[in-house]
C-alpha positions in Angstrom: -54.4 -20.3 8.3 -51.5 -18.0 9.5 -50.0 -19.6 12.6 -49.1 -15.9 14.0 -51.2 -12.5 14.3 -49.9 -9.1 14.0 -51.4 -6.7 17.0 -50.9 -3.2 18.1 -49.3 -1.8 21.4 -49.4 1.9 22.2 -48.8 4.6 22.1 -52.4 5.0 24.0 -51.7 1.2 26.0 -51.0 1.7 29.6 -48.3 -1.0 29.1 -46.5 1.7 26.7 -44.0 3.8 27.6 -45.0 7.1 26.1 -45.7 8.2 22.8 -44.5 5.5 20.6 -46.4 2.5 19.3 -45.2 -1.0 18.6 -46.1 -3.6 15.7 -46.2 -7.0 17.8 -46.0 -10.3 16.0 -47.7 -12.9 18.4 -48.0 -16.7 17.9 -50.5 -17.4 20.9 -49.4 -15.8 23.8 -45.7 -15.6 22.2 -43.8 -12.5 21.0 -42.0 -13.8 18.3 -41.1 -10.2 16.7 -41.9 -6.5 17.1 -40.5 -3.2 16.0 -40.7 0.3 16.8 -43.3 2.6 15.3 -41.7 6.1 15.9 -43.2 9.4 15.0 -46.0 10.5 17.6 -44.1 13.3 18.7 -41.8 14.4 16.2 -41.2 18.2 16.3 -37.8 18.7 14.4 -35.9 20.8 17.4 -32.8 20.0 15.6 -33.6 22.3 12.5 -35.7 25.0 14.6 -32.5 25.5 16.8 -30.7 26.8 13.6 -33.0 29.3 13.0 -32.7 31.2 17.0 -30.4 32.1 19.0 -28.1 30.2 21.1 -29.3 31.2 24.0 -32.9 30.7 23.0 -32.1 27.2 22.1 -31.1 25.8 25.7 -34.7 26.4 26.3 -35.5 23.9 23.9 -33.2 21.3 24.5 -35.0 20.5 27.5 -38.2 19.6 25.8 -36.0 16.5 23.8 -36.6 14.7 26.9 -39.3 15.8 29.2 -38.4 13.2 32.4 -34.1 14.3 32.5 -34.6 17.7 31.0 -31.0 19.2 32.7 -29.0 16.4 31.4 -29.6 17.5 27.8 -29.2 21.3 29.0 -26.1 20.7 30.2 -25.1 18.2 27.4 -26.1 21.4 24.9 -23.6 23.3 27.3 -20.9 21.2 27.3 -21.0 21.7 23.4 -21.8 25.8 23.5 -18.6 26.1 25.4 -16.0 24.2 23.7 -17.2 26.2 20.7 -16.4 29.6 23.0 -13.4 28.0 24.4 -14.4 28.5 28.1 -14.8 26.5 31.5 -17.7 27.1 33.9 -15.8 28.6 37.0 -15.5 26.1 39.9 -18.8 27.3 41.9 -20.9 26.5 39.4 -19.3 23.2 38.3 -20.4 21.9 42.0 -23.8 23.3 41.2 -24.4 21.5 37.9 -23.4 18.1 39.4 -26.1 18.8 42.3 -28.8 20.1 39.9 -27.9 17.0 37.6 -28.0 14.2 40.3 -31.3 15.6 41.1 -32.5 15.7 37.8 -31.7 11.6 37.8 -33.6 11.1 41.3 -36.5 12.6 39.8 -36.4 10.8 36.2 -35.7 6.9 37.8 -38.6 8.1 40.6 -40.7 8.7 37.5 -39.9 5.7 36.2 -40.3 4.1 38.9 -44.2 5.3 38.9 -44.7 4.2 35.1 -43.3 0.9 35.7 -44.9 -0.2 38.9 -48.1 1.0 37.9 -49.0 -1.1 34.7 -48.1 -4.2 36.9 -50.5 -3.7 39.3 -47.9 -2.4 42.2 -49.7 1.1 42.6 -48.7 1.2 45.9 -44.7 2.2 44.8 -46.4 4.4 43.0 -47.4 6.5 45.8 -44.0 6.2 47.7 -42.4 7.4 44.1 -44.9 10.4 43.5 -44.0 11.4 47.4 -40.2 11.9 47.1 -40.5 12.9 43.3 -42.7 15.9 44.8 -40.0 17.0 47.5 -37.8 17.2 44.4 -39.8 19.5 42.1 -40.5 21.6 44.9 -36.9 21.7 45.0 -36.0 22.7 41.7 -39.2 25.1 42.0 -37.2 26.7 44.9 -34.0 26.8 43.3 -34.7 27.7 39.3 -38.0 28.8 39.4 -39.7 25.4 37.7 -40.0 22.4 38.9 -40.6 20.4 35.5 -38.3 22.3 32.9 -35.7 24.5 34.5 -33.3 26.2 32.3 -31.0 26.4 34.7 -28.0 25.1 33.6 -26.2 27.7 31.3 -23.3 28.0 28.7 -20.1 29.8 30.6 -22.0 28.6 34.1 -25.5 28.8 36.0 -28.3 30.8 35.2 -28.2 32.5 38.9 -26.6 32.4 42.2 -27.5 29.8 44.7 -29.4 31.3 47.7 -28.4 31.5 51.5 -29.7 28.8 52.9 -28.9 26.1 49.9 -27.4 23.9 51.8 -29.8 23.5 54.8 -32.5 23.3 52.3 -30.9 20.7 50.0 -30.3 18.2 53.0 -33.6 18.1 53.9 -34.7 17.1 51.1 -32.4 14.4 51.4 -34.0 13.6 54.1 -37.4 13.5 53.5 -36.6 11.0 50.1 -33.9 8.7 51.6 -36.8 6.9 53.4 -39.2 6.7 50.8 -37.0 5.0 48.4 -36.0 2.8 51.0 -39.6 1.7 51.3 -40.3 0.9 47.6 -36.6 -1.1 47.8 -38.3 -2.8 50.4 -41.5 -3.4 49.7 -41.6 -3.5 45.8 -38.3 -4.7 44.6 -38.0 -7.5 47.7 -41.7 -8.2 47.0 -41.9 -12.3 45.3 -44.3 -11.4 43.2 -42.1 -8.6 41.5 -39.2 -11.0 41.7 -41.3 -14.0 40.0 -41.9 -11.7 37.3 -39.0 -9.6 36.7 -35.7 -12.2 37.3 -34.9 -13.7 34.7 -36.6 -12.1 31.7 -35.1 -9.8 29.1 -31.4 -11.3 29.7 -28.7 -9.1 28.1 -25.2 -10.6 28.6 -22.5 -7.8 28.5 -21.0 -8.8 24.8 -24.5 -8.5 23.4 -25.2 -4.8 25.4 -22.3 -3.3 24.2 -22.3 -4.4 20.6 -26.5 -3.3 20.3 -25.6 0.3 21.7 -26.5 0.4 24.9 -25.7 2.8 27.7 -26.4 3.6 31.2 -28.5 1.5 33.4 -28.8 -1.4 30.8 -25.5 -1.1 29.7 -24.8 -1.4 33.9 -27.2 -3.8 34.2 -25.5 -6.3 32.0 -22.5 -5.9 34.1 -20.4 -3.9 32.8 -18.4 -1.1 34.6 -18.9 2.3 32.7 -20.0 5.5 33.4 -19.2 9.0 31.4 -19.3 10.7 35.4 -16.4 8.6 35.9 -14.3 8.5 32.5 -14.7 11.8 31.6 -15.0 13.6 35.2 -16.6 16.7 33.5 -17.8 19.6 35.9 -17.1 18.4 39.0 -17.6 14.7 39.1 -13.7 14.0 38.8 -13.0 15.5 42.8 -16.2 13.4 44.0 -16.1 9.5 45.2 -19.0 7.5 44.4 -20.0 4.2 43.5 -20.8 2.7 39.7 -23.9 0.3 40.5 -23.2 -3.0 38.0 -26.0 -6.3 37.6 -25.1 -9.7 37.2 -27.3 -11.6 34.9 -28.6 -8.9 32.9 -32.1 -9.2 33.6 -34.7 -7.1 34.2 -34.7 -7.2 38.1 -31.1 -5.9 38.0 -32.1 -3.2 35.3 -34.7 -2.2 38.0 -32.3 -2.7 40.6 -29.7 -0.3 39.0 -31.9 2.3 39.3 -32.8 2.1 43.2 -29.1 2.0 43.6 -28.5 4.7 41.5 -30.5 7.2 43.6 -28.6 6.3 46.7 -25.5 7.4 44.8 -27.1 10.5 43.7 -27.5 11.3 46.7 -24.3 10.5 47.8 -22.6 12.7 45.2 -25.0 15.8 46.3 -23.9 15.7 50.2 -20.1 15.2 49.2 -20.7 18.2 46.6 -22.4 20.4 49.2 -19.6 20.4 51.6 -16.9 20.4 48.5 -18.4 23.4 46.9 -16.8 26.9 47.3 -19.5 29.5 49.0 -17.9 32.5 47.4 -16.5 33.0 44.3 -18.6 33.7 40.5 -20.8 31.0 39.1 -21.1 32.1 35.6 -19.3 33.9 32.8 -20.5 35.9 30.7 -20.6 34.9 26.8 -20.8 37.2 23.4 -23.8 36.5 21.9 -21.7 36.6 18.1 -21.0 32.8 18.6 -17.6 32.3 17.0 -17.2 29.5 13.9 -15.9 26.1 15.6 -17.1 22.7 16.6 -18.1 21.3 20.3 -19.2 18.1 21.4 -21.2 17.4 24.8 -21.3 14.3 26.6 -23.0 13.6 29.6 -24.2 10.7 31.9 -28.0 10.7 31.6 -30.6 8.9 33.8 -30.7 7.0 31.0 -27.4 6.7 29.4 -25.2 8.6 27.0 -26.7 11.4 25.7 -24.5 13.5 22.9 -24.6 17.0 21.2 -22.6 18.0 18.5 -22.8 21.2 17.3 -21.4 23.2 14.5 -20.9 26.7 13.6 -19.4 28.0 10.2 -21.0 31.2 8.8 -19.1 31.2 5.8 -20.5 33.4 3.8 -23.6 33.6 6.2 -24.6 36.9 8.2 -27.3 37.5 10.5 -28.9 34.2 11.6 -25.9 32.1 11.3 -23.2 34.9 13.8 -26.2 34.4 16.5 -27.2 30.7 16.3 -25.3 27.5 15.5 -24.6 26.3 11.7 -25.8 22.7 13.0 -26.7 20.8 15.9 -27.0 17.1 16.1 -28.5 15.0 19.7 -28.0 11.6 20.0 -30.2 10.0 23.0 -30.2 6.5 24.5 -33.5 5.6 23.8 -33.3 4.1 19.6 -31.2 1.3 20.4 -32.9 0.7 23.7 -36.1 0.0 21.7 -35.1 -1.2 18.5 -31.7 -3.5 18.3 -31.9 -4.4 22.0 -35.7 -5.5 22.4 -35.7 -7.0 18.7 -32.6 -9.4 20.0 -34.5 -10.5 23.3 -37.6 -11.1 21.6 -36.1 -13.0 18.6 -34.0 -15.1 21.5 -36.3 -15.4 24.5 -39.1 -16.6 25.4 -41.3 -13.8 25.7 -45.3 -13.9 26.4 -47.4 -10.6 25.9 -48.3 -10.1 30.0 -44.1 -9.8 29.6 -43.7 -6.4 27.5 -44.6 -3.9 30.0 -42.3 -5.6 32.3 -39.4 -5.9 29.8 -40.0 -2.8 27.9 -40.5 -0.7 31.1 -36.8 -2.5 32.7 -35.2 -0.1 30.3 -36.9 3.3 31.0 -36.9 4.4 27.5 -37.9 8.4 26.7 -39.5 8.1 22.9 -39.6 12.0 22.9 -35.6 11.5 22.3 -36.3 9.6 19.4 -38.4 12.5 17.7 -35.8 15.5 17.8 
């Protein structure tokens, strides 16, 4: 008889993290393999966002990752205007960095609900729900949405900030700062969460960078890098904040990165409230023709580097092609995150089956960025 058995996780297991499924290879208890079944949600945006307009297809950027919509807007952005040659006037380069820190409170809060809640800790999940609340209504007072926003807009921002932005924004501040300050105290300082989380899923720095990882893993295994910093796009590169790093690599100090993480979002958005110019425009006007070049956006994401290349040459191409790209190409964080990296801690830890949700859920993977 076979010593192992092959099971089934997901994508309708509360232990998975979304739509994607998983083939597990178990001896006993043991994981002693597994790989990725993708394809639950695959809805080809790439090739649909050749056929409409550039405009038209920021609203469906957003959709490639439902939890950090803006951070693929304004990666899809970044790549609209280096094809027009422009730069978003200052105003609204303040504005993008306070809508993006926002849009990675809200994603690592709603993490933070998925991955407390399979482990029993449904208690953070009601401190996370609270202050991810406060933050929709937010975005709901700011953009109009408070789940996909469309905000964020080649040549600068949709619309002008209202009057009372800033008074509005700092309470909001205030009203999360204590909440996560709870579930820092009372989940991730909890023994029980410690007993189970340090330790597992170790990922030295070598091994992270050489399986593809990015953000809060990539941190996590200690080393120092962050796109706000090395590229200081928008207007990260006048603000001073902190890059969060882990020691061993684990998943406690994956978790970890991610409480810290907030804290420095929310340092950014104070020091970019009273940075920000009150007057001036805060978006320029584009030609819909889109002229032929090449742009490539790259942004910090809640959960790491997230890319977009996009190409227009119309050749001999009319209609269509002068209004929408030739090509557009994402590249998310999530495929190496749950295929090269969980393959190499399965095949070289010790893994039991009550550890998956606990590993997987350490690195706050988004499968709808997997089926473009």
């Amino acid at each position: 008889m076979s010593k192992t058995v092959t099971v089934f996780l997901g994508p309708q297991h509360p232990g998975a993290p979304g739509n994607v499924g998983f083939k597990v290879v178990l001896d006993g208890e043991h994981v002693v393999d597994i790989d990725l079944i993708p394809g639950f949600l695959h809805r080809g945006f790439e090739k649909m966002m050749e056929y409409r307009r550039w405009d038209m297809d920021l609203v469906m950027s957003a959709r490639i990752c439902v939890e950090d919509p803006d951070h693929v807007e304004l990666t899809y952005t970044h790549a609209v205007e280096q094809v027009y040659g422009v730069e978003p006037p200052e105003k609204a380069q303040y504005i993008r960095v306070i809508v993006a820190e926002f849009s990675r409170i809200a994603s690592h809060l709603l993490w933070l609900m998925h991955f407390a809640g399979p482990i029993a800790a449904r208690y953070a999940v009601g401190w996370a729900i609270a202050a991810r609340e406060e933050v929709l209504k937010w975005f709901d007072y700011i953009t109009g949405h408070r789940i996909y926003h469309h905000y964020i807009f080649p040549g600068g921002v949709r619309w002008n900030i209202p009057s009372d932005f800033k008074e509005k924004t700092l309470k909001v501040l205030k009203i999360i700062e204590p909440l996560v300050k709870d579930v820092e105290e009372g989940f991730f300082k909890h023994p029980v969460f410690q007993r189970r989380a340090m330790g597992l899923g170790r990922l030295k720095a070598s091994e992270a960078i050489r399986l593809g990882a990015t953000g809060p893993t990539l941190r996590g295994s200690g080393v120092c890098f962050d796109l706000r910093k090395a590229l200081g796009y928008d207007a990260y590169g006048e603000l001073d904040f902190q890059i969060p790093r882990g020691e061993y690599g684990d998943a406690y100090d994956r978790a970890m990165i991610r409480v810290k993480e907030i804290y420095e979002s929310m340092n950014i958005i104070r020091q970019a409230l009273e940075k920000m110019p009150l007057e001036g425009p805060y978006r320029w006007r584009l030609p819909m023709v889109m002229p032929e070049g090449e742009g490539i956006g790259r942004v910090e994401s809640a959960r790491g580097e997230f890319v977009a290349h996009l190409i227009n040459y119309r050749g001999k191409q009319i209609g269509r092609r002068s209004l929408a790209p030739y090509r557009i190409k994402f590249r998310g964080p999530t495929m190496p995150l749950l295929t090269t990296i969980l393959k190499h801690i399965v095949r070289n830890e010790d893994i039991t089956i009550a550890d998956l949700p606990v590993l997987i859920g350490s690195f706050d993977p988004c499968p709808p960025d997997i089926d473009r």
